[in-house]
C-alpha positions as CSV (number, residue, x, y, z in Angstrom):
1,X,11.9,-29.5,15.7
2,X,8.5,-29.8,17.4
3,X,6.9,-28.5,13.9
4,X,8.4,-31.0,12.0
5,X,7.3,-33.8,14.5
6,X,3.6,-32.7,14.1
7,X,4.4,-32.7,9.9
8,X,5.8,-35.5,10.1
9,X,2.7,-37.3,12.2
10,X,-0.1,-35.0,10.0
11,X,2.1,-36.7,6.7
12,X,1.9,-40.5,7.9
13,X,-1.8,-39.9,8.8
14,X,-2.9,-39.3,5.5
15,X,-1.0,-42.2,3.8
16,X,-3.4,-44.6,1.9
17,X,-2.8,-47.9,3.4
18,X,-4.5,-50.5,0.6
19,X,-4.7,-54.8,0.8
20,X,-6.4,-56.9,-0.9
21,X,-6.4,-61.0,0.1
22,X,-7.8,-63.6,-2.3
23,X,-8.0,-66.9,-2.2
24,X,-9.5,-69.3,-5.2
25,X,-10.5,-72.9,-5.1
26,X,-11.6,-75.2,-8.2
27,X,-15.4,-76.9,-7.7
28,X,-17.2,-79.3,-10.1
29,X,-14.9,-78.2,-13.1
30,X,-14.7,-74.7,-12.0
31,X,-12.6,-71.8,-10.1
32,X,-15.0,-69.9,-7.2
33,X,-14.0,-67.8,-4.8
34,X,-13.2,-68.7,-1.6
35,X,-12.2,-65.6,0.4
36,X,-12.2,-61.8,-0.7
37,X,-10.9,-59.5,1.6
38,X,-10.5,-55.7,0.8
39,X,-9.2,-53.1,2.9
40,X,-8.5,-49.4,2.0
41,X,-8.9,-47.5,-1.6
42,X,-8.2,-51.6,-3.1
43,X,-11.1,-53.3,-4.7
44,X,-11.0,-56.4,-6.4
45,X,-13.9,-57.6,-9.0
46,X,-14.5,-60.5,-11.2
47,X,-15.9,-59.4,-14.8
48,X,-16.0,-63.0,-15.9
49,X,-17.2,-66.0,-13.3
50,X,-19.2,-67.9,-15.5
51,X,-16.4,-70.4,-16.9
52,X,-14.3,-72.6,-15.5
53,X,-11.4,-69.9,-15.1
54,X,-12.2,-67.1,-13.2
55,X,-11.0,-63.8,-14.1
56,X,-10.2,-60.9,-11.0
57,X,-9.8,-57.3,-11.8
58,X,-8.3,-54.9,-9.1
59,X,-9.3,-51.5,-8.9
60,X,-7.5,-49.1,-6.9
61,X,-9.9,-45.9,-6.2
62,X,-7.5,-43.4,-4.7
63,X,-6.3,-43.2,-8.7
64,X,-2.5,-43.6,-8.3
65,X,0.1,-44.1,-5.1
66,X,2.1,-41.5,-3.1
67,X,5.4,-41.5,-1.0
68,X,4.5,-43.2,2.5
69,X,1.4,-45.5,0.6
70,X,1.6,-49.1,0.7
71,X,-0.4,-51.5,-1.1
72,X,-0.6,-55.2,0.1
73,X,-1.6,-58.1,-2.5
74,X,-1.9,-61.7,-1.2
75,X,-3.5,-63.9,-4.4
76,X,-4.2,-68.1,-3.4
77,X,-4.5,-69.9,-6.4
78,X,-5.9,-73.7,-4.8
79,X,-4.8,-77.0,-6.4
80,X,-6.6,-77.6,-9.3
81,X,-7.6,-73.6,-10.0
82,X,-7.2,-71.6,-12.8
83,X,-7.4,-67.5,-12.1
84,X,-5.9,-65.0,-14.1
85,X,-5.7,-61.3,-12.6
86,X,-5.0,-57.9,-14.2
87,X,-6.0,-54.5,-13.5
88,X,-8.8,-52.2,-14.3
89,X,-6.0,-49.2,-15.6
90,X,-2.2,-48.5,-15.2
91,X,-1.0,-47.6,-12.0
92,X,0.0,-44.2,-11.1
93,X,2.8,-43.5,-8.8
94,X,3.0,-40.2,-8.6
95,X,6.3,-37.7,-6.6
96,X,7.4,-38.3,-3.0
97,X,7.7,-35.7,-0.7
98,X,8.5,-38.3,1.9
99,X,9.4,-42.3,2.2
100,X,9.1,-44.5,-0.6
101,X,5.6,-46.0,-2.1
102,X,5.6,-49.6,-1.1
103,X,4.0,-52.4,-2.8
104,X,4.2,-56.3,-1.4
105,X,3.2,-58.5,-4.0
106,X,2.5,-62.4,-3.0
107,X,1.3,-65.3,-4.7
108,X,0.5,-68.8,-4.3
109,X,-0.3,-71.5,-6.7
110,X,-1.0,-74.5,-6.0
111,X,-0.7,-77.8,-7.0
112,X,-2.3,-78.8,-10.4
113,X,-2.9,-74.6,-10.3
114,X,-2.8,-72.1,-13.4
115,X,-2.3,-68.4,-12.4
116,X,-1.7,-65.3,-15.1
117,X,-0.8,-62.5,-12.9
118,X,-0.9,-59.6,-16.2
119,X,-1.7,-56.1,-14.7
120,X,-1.1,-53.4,-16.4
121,X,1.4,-51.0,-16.5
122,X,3.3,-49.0,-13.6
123,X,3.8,-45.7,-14.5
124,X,6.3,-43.5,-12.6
125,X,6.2,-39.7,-12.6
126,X,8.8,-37.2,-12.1
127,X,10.4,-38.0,-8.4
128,X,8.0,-40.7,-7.8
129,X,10.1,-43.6,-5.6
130,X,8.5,-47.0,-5.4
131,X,9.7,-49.9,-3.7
132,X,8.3,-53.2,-4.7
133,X,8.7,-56.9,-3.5
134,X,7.2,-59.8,-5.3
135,X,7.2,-63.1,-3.8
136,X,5.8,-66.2,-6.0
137,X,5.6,-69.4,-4.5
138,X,4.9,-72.8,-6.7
139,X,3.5,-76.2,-6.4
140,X,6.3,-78.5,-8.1
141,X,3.3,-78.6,-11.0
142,X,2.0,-75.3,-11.5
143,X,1.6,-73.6,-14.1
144,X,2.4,-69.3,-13.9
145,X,2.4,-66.3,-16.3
146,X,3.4,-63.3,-15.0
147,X,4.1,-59.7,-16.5
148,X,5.6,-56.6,-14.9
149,X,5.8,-53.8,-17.3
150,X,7.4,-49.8,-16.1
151,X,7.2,-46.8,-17.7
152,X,9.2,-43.9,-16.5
153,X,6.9,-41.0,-17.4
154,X,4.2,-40.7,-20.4
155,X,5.8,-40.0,-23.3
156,X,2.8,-39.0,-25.6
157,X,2.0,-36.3,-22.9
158,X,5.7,-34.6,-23.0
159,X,6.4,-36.3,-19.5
160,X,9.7,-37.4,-18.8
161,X,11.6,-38.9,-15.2
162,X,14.3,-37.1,-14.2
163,X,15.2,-38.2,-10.9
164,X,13.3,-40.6,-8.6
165,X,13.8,-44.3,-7.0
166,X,12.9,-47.5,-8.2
167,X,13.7,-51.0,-6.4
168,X,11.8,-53.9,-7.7
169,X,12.4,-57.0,-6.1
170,X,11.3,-60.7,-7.5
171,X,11.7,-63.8,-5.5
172,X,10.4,-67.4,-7.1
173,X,10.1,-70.9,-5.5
174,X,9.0,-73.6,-6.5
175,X,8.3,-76.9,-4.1
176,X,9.9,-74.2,-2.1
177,X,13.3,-74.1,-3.5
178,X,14.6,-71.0,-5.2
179,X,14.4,-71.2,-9.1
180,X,14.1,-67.1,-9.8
181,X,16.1,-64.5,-8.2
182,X,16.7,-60.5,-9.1
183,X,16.5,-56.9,-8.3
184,X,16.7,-54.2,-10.4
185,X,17.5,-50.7,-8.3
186,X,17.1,-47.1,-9.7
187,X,18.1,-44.4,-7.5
188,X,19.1,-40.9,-8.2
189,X,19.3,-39.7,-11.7
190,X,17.0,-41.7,-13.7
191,X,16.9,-40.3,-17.1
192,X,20.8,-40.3,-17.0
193,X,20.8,-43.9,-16.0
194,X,18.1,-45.4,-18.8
195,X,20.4,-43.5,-21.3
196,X,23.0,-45.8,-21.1
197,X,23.6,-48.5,-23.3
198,X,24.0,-50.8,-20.9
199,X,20.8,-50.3,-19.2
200,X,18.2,-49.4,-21.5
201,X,19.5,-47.3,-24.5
202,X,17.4,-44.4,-24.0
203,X,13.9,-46.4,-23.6
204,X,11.7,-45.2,-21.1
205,X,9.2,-48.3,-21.3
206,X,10.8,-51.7,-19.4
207,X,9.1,-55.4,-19.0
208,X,10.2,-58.7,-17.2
209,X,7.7,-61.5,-18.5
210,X,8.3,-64.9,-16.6
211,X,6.9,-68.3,-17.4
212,X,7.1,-71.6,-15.9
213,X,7.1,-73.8,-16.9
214,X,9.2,-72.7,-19.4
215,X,11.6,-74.2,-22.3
216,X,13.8,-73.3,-25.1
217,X,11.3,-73.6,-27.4
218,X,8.8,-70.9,-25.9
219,X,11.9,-68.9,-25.8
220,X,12.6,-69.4,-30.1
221,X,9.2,-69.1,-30.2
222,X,9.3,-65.7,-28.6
223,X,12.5,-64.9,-30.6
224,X,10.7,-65.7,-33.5
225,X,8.2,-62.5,-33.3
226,X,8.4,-59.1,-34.7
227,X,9.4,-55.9,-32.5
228,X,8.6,-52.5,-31.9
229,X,12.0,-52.2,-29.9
230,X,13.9,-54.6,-28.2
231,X,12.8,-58.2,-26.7
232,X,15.2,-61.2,-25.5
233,X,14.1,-64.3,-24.5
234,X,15.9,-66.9,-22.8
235,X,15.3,-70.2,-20.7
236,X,16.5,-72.5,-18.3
237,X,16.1,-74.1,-14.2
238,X,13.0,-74.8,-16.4
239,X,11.6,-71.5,-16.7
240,X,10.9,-69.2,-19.8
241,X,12.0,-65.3,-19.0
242,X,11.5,-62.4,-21.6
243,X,12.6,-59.1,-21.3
244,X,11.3,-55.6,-23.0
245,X,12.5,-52.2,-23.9
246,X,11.3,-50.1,-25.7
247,X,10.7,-45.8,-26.0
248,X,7.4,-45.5,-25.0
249,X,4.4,-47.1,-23.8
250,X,2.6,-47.6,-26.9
251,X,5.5,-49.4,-28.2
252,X,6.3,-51.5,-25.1
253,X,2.1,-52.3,-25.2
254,X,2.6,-54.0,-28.5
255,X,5.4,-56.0,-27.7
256,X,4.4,-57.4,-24.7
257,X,0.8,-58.4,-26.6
258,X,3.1,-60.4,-29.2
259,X,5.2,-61.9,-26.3
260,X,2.0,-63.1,-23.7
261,X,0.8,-64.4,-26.6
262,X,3.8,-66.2,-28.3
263,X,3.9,-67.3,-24.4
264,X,0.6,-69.0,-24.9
265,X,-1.3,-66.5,-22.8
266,X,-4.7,-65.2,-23.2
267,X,-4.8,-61.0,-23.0
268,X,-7.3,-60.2,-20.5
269,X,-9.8,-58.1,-23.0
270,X,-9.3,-54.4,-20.6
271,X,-6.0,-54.3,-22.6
272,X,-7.7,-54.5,-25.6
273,X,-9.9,-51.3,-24.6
């Protein structure tokens, strides 16, 4: 009992602990920072300051999360600001011998505010568990595009998810009422649950894409593109939502290109590397 205390201490100890807290506000035309704060193995950098949008990059430099990790991101978007965020490579989340990996995703926009929150993908290995919240809050006129793309093991290298955990929660407000609401929960046998056809048809590669504002017309206008695998677009509460399945990465890359961009979003160029 008294070894598996001290384990148990020795395991917590070594957890990577990672936040990053940004804040953005628009002056003379143009989007500066306001206040970087970085904390652990996250780094944030901005490739492109020299317009009036300003574009952030996070870098994690442990390379991937563990079970017991937990990565904070707090993004402030000021009235009048334009930033758009992705990051420097997919993110790793690699087996748990332990507690779930945590991330806490929140974001603010403000009034008159444009924010295009497009990291790149979460990939999952093998046993990995990952427990993620998002929490988006709007001005009643703000603008937001915002991609979340999964993918349960590289395909191209062989890899595949058998078992693991995966909770990811969304909550979005606007003028702080509730116009977005969902979880999606994966816990046990994963590769047994994505076969069904009610869940994703054998796909291993999954993507929630979220505009507001947001019409039927963005949504025929997503509609309207060509697939790799399988996209459906729908709106209303006047928001735009898209969702993406597809068997493997490559695939899911593609389509989510043809639907940020059928969204009226701009790729940030490291996913054109």
């Amino acid at each position: 009992m008294q070894e598996a205390a001290v384990r148990d201490r020795v395991f917590a100890a070594n957890r990577s602990a990672g936040r990053i807290a940004l804040s953005v506000a628009a002056e003379g035309g143009m989007t500066r920072r306001q206040r970087v704060y970085e904390d652990g193995p996250l780094r944030i950098r901005f490739p492109n300051s020299s317009g009036p949008a300003l574009d952030a990059m996070i870098v994690n430099t442990a390379g991937g999360i563990a079970g017991g990790d937990r990565h904070d991101l707090d993004i402030d978007v000021g009235a009048g600001a334009t930033l758009g965020v992705t990051t420097a490579a997919a993110e790793k989340v690699y087996r748990a011998l332990g507690p779930d990996a945590e991330i806490a995703v929140k974001l603010n926009v403000g009034a008159g505010a444009r924010l295009s929150w497009l990291p790149q993908e979460t990939i999952l290995f093998d046993r990995a568990r990952l427990m993620r919240r998002i929490e988006v809050e709007l001005a009643p006129d703000a603008t937001l595009l915002m991609a979340e793309a999964v993918v349960f093991g590289r395909s191209a290298m062989g890899e595949a998810v058998a078992e693991g955990a995966f909770t990811d929660r969304w909550r979005v407000r606007r003028d702080g009422r509730l116009l977005f609401a969902e979880t999606v929960r994966l816990d046990g046998a994963v590769a047994r649950m994505l076969a069904e056809p009610a869940v994703a048809g054998g796909g291993v590669a999954i993507a929630t894409v979220l505009a507001v504002p947001g019409g039927q017309a963005m949504a025929e206008h997503v509609r309207a593109q060509t697939f790799c695998g399988e996209v459906g677009a729908s709106s209303w509460n006047g928001l735009a939502v898209a969702r993406l399945c597809a068997k493997d990465d490559a695939s899911l890359r593609r389509d989510l290109t043809a639907v940020i961009t059928a969204l009226g979003g701009t790729l940030p160029r490291l996913w054109l590397n």
